[in-house]
C-alpha positions in Angstrom: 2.2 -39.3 87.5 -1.6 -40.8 86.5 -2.6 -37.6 85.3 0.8 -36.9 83.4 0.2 -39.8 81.3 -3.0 -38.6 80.3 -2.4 -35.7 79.5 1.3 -37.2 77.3 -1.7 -39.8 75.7 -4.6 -37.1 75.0 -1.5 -35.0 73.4 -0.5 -37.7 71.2 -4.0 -38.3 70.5 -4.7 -34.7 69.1 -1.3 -34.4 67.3 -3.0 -37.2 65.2 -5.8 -36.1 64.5 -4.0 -32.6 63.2 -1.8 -34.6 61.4 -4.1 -36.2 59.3 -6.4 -33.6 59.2 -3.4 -31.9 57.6 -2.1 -34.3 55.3 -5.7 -34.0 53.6 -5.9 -30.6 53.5 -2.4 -30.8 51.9 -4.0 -33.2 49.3 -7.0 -31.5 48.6 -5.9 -30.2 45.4 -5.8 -33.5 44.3 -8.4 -35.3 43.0 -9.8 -38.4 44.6 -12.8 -41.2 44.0 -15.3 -40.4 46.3 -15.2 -42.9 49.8 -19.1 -43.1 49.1 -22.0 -41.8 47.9 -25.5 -42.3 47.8 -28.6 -41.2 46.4 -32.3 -41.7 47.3 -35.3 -40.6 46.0 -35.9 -39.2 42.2 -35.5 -36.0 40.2 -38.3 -34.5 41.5 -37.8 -35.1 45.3 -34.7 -36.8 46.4 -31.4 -36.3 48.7 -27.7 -37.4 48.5 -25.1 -38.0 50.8 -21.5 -38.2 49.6 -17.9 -39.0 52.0 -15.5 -36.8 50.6 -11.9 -38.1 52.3 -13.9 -39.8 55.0 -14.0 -36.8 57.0 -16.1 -34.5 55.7 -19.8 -35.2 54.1 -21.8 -33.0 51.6 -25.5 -33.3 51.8 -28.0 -32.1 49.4 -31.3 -32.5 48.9 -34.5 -31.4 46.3 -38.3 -31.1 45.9 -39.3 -29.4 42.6 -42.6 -28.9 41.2 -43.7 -31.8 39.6 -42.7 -33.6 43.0 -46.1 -34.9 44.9 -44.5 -33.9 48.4 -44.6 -30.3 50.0 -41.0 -30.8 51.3 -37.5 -33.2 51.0 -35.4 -32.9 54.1 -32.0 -34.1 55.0 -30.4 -34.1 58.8 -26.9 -35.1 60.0 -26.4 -36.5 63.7 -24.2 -37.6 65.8 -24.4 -39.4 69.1 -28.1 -38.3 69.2 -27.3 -34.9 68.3 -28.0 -33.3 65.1 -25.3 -31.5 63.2 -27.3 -30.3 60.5 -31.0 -29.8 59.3 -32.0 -28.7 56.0 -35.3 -28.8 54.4 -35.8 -28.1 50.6 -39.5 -26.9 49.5 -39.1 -25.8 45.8 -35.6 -26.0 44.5 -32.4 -27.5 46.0 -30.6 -27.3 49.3 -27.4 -28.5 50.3 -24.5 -28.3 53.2 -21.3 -30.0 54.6 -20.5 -31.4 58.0 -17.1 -32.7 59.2 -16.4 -35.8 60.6 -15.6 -36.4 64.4 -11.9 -38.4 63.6 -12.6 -40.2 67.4 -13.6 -43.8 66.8 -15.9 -45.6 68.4 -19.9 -45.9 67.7 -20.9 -42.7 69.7 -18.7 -40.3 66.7 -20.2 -42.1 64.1 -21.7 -39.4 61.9 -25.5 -41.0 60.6 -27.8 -39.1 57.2 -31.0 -39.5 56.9 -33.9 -38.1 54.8 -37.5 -38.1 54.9 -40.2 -36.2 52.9 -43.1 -33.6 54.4 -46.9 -34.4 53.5 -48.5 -34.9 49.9 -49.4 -31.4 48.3 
């Protein structure tokens, strides 16, 4: 009876998360502020991070010439685990991750950025 509940609970819980998962995919044609979006660095060696519906996030990030660093990098994690790793050494590189719809701190999806060593 324990495990039948559960399972009734987990079932609900992943009809949800399809559901909403749906309704924005359903809305996608539509166009919508951004939930957030930051930038750091500057035009020569920077990265960005933008929420697009609050489940999905586009990273980019850039190191051109004139930039004084060999390398801008940008990595996505979750729970300790990285999603996504890009490095950009002369020109621009960018990428998406989606967004775990669980709650709690452990499905938090975290950016960060960094730069490699002075040229």
């Amino acid at each position: 009876m324990e495990s039948e509940r559960r399972l009734t609970v987990m079932l609900r819980k992943k009809l949800l998360r399809v559901l909403i998962v749906s309704c924005f995919a359903v809305l996608g044609g539509i166009t919508v502020a951004n939930a957030s979006a930051t930038t750091y660095g500057d035009a020569s060696s920077g990265a960005s991070n933008e929420e697009s519906f609050q489940i999905r996030y586009n990273g980019a990030a850039w190191n051109y010439g004139s930039s004084p660093y060999q390398s801008t990098s940008f990595t996505y994690t979750r729970n300790g685990t990285v999603l996504m790793k890009k490095t950009a050494y002369n020109g621009k590189v960018s990428g998406s991750v989606w967004d775990d719809l669980r709650w709690g701190d452990k499905y938090t999806t975290k950016f960060y950025w960094g730069r490699g060593s002075k040229r």
